[in-house]
C-alpha positions as CSV (number, residue, x, y, z in Angstrom):
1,X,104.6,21.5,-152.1
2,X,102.8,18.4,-153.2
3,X,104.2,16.3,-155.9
4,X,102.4,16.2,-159.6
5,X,104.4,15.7,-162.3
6,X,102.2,18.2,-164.5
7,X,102.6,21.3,-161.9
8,X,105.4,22.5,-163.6
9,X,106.5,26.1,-163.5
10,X,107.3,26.6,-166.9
11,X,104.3,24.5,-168.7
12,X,102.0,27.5,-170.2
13,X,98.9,28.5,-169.1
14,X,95.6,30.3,-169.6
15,X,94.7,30.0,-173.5
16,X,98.0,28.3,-174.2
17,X,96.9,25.0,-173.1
18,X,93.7,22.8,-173.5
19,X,91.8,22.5,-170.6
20,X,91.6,19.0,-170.5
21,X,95.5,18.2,-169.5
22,X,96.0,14.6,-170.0
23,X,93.6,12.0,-171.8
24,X,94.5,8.3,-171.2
25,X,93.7,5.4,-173.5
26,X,93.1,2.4,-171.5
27,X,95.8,-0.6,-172.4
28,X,93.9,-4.1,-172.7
29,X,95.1,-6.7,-171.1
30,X,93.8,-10.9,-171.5
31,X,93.6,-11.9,-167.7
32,X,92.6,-15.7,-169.0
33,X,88.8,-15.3,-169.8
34,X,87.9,-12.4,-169.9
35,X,89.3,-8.8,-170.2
36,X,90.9,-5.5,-168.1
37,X,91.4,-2.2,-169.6
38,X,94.4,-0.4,-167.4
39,X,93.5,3.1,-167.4
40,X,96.4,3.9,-164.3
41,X,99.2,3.9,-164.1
42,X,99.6,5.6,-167.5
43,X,103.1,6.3,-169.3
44,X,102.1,10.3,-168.2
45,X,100.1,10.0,-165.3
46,X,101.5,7.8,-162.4
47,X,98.2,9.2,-160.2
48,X,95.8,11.2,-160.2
49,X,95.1,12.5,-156.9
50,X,96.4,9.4,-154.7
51,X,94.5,6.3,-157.3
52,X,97.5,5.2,-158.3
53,X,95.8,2.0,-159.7
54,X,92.8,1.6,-162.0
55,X,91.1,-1.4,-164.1
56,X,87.9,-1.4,-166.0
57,X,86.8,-5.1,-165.4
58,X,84.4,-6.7,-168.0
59,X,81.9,-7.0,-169.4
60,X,82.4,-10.2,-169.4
61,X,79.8,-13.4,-169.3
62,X,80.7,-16.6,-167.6
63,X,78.7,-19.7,-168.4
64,X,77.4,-21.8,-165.7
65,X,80.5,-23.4,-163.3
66,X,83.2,-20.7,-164.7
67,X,84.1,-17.1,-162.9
68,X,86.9,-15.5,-161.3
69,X,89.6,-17.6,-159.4
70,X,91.7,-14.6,-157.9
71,X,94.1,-16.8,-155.4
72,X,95.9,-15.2,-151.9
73,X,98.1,-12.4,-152.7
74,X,99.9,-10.0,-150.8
75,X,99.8,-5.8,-150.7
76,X,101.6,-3.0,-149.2
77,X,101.1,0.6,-149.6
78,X,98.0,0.8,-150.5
79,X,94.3,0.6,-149.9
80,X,92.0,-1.4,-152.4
81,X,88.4,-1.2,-153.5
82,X,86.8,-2.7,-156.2
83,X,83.6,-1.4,-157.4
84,X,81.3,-3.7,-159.0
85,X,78.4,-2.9,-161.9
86,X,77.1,-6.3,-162.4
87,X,78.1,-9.7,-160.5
88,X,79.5,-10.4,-157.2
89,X,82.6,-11.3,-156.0
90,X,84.0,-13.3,-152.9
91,X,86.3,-11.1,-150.7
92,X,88.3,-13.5,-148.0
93,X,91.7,-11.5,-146.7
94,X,94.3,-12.3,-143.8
95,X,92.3,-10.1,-141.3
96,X,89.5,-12.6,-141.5
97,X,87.1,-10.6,-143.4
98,X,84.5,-13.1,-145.5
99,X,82.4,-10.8,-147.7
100,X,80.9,-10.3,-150.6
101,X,81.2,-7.6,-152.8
102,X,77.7,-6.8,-154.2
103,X,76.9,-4.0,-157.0
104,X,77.2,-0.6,-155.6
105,X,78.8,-1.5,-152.2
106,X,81.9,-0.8,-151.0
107,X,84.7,-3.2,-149.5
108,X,87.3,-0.7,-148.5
109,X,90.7,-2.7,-147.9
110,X,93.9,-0.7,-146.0
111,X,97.1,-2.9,-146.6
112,X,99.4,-0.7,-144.9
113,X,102.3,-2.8,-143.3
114,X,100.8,-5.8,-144.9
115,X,97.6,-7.8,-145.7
116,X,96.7,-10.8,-147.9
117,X,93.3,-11.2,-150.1
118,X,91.6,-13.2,-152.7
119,X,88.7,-13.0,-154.9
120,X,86.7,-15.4,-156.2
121,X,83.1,-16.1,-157.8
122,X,82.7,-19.4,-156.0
123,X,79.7,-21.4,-154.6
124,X,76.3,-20.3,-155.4
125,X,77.5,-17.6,-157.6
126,X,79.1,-20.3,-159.9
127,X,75.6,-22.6,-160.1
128,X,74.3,-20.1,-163.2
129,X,75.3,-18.0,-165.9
130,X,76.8,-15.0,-164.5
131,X,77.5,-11.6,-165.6
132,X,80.4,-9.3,-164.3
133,X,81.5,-5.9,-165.0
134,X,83.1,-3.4,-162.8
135,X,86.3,-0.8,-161.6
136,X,89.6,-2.0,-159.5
137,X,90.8,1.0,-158.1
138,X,94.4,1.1,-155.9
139,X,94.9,4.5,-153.5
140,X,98.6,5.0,-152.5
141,X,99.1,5.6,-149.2
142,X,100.6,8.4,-147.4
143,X,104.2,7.9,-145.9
144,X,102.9,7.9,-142.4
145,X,100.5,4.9,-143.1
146,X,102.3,2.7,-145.2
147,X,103.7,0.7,-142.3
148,X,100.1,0.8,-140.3
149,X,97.8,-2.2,-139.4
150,X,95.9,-3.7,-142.2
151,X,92.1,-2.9,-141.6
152,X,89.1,-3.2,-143.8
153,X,85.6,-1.8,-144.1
154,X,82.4,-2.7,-145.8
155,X,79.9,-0.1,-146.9
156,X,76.3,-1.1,-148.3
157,X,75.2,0.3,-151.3
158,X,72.5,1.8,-149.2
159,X,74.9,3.3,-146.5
160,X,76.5,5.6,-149.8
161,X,75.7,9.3,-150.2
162,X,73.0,9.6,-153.6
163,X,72.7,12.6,-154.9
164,X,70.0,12.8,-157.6
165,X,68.6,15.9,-159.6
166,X,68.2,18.1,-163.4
167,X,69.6,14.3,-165.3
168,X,72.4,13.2,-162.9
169,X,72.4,10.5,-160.4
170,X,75.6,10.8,-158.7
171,X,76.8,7.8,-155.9
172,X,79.5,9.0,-153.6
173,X,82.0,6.0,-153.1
174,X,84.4,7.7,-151.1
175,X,85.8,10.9,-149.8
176,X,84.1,14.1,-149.9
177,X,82.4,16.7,-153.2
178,X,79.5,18.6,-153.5
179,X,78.7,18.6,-150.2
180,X,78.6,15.1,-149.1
181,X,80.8,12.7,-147.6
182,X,81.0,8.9,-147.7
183,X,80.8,6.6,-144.6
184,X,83.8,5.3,-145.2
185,X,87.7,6.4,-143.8
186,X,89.6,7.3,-145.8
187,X,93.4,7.7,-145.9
188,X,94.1,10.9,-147.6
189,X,92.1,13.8,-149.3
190,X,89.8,12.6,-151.9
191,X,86.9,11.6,-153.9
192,X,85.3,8.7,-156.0
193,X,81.6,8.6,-157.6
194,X,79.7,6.9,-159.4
195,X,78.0,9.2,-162.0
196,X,75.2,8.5,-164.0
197,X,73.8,11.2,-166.5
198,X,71.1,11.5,-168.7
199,X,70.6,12.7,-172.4
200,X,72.0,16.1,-172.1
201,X,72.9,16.4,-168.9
202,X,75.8,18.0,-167.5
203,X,78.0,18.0,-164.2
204,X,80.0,20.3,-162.7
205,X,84.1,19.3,-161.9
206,X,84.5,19.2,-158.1
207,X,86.1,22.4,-157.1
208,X,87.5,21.6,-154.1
209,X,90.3,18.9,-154.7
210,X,93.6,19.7,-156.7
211,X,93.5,16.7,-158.6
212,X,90.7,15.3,-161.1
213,X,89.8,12.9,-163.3
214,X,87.0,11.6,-165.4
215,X,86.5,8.1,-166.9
216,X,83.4,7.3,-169.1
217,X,82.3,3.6,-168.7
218,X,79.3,4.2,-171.1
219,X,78.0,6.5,-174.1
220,X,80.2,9.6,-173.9
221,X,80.5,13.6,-173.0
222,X,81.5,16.5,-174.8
223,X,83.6,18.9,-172.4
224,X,85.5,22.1,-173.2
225,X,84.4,21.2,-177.0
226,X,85.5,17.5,-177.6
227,X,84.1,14.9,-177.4
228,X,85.0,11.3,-175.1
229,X,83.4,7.8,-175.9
230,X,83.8,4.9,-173.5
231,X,87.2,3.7,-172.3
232,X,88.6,7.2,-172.0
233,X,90.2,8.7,-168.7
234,X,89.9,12.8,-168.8
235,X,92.8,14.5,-166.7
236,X,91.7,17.9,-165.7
237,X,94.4,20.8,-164.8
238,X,93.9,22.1,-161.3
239,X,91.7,25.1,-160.7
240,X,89.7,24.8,-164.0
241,X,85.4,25.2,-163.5
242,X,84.4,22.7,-166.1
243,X,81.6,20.3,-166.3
244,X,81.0,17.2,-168.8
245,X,77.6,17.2,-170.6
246,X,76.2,13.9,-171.5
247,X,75.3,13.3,-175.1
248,X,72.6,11.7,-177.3
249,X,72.9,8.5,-175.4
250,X,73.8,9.6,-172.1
251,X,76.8,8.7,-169.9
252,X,78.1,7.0,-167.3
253,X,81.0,8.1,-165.6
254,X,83.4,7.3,-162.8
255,X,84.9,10.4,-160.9
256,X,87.9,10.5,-159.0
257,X,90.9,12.6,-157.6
258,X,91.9,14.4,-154.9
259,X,94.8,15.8,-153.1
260,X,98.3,14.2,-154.7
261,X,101.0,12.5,-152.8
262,X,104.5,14.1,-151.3
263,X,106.2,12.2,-154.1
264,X,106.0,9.3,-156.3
265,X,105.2,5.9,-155.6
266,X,107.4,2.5,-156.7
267,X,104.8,0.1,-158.2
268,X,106.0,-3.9,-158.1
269,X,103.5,-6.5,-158.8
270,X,101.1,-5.9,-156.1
271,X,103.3,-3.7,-153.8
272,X,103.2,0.0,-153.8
273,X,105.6,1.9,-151.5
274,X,107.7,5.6,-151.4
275,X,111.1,3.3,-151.2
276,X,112.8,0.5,-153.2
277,X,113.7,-1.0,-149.8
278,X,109.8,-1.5,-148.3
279,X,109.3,-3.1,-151.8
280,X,112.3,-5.7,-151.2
281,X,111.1,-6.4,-147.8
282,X,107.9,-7.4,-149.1
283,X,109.0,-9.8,-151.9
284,X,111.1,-11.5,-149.5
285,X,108.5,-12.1,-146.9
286,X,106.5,-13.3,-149.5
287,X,109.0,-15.4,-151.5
288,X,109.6,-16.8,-147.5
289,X,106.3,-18.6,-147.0
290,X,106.3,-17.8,-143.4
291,X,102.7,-18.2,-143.0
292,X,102.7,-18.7,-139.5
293,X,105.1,-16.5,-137.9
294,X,105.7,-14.2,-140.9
295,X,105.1,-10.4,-142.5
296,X,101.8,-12.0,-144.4
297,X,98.7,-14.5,-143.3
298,X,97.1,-16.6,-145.8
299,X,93.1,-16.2,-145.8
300,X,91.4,-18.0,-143.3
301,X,89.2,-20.6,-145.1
302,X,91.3,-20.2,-148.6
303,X,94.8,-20.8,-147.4
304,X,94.9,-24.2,-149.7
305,X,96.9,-22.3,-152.3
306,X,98.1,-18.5,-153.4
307,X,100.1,-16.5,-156.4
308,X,103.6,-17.5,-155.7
309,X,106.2,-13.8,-156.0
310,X,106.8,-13.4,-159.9
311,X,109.9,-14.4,-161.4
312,X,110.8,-10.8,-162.6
């Protein structure tokens, strides 16, 4: 049986519980300029599905010369994506991927084993005003993976799945709902989109993944009778037909879920793995420098500098 901490035999069900089974106030956090809101991992909600990571980036407005200065750091475990409303970012990473991360694209990163990235708003994107908003999402991986090649992919905005119709405008990142299924492979059961509702408008809950959740980036929905503003993440219990109806001022949403894990993941700085062990590897690969021969690569053309392992 898959592991979910809220599959419990002896929680009620039917009338006895709400249908919405865990909402999740975002913790801020002061990254030095400008602002994340932590939605995942919450004190009860690890995951949801296998996103066992997610930050609301922004808004934020950097003046002309200032941005983000994200230096080389290492993963494990995990595969990264970070979804961008407004701005651009500079993706570099040990594989020797350059590329830029434009609104409504996707750069899909798989650590497994090992892999080193950095983001930046450098060059041209630093020679005006810029603005920058947008979702960093983490996906555990399965057992069988976590020790895999790095790889990465790069989806165009245009390449994406759009489903459009009756108020909703619906972008599929990745995975598979409603039909349609992203470009992109992915490493275990399960979807992301980007939602986008008008006035009124409702949308159903994907019924075929176990896991689902909701989070509203702007206006808010009403859904089985409440009410949820911005900066709210919705876990819905398995099984439920619900949809989320867009009020006055519409919504925007992010969806995601999918099929859970075999078990829960150990979360250290930016390592995620099944076992304390694969964790300790990784800090002391990283703690050893070994650029050359080593676990981890620096970034080819930003290997001047990179986030030494934490002291903690």
């Amino acid at each position: 049986m898959s592991w979910n901490p809220a599959l419990d035999p002896d929680c009620p069900t039917g009338d006895a519980v709400d249908a919405i089974e865990t909402v999740i106030v975002p913790r801020a956090r002061d990254l030095g300029g400008f602002e994340v809101r932590r939605a995942l991992p919450a004190p009860r909600r690890q995951m949801v599905g296998p996103f066992i990571f997610f930050d609301q980036m922004g808004p934020v407005e950097f003046l002309t010369g200032q941005g983000i200065d994200v230096r080389p750091h290492p993963h494990i475990g995990l595969a990264t994506v970070t979804y961008l409303y407004k701005g651009r970012l500079h993706h570099r990473d040990s594989l020797g991927t350059d590329q830029w991360i434009e609104p409504g694209a996707v750069n899909w990163m798989v650590s497994g084993h090992g892999v080193t990235h950095s983001e930046r708003t450098d060059g041209e994107a630093r020679k005006a005003p810029l603005s920058m908003m947008g979702i960093q999402t983490w996906v555990a991986l399965p057992e069988e993976l976590e020790d895999a090649p790095a790889s990465f992919e790069h989806a165009p905005e245009d390449a994406l799945p759009l489903l459009e119709g009756e108020g909703k405008r619906v972008r599929l990142i990745l995975g598979d709902v409603w039909g349609e299924t992203a470009p992109v492979t992915t490493t275990s059961e399960m979807f992301y989109a980007d939602a986008t509702l008008e006035p009124g408008a409702a949308i159903p809950l994907p019924d075929n993944h176990e896991d689902r959740g909701v989070y509203v980036i702007d206006g808010a929905v009403e859904v089985a009778g409440q009410e949820f503003e911005a900066g709210r993440m919705m876990v819905f219990r398995p099984g439920d037909s619900l949809s989320l109806k867009a009020g006055a001022q519409g919504a925007r949403l992010m969806m995601l879920g999918g099929a859970t894990l075999n078990g829960p993941r150990h979360i250290w700085w930016n390592f995620v793995a099944s076992s304390r062990d694969r964790i300790d590897a990784a800090k002391e690969a990283w703690r050893a420098g070994d650029w050359a021969h080593g676990r981890f690569r620096l970034p080819p053309g930003d290997d001047a500098e990179h986030i030494p392992l934490p002291d903690r």
